[in-house]
N, C-alpha and C positions, 0 to 999 in steps of 0.2 A: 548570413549565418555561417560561422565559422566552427569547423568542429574538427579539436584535437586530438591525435590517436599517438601513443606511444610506438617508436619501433619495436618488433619482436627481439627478445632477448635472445643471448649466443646461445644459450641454454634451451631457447623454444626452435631457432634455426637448426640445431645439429639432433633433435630430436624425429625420428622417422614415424610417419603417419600408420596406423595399419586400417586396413580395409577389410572386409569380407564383403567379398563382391561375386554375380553370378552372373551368366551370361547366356544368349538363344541367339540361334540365327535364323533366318529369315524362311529358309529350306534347309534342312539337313542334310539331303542328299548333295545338294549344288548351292552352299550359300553362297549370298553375294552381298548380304549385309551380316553386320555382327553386332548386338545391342550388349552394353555392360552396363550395369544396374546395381547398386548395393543390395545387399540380403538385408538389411533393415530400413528399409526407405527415409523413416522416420528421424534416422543419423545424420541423413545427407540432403546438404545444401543445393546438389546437381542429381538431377532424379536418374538421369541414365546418358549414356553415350553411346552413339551410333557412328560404325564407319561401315564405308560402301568398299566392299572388295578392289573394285578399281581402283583407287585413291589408297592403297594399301602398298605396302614393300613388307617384303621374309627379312625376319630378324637377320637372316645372312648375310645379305643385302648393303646389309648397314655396318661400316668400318668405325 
């Protein structure tokens, strides 16, 4: 079974997504995870994202 899909038009590519999104850490005092989760769940395809502080860089960080 073969099934065809059109590419996104220039029109759908330079269009930007928006989000409302919320976010809990794991401990407030000392997090060391961070979950982001849309405020409508029901919108979204990926229910939530989790990064582990380790695995993390400060926007500084990054040239």
């Amino acid at each position: 079974m073969s099934v065809t899909t059109e590419p996104p038009s220039d029109t759908e590519l330079n269009e930007t997504p928006e989000f409302e999104l919320d976010c809990l850490y794991d401990d407030p005092e000392n997090p060391t995870e961070l979950t982001i989760f849309a405020s409508d769940i029901q919108k979204s395809v990926t229910e939530w994202v989790t990064a582990d502080r380790s695995a993390t860089v400060s926007l500084d960080q990054i040239r």
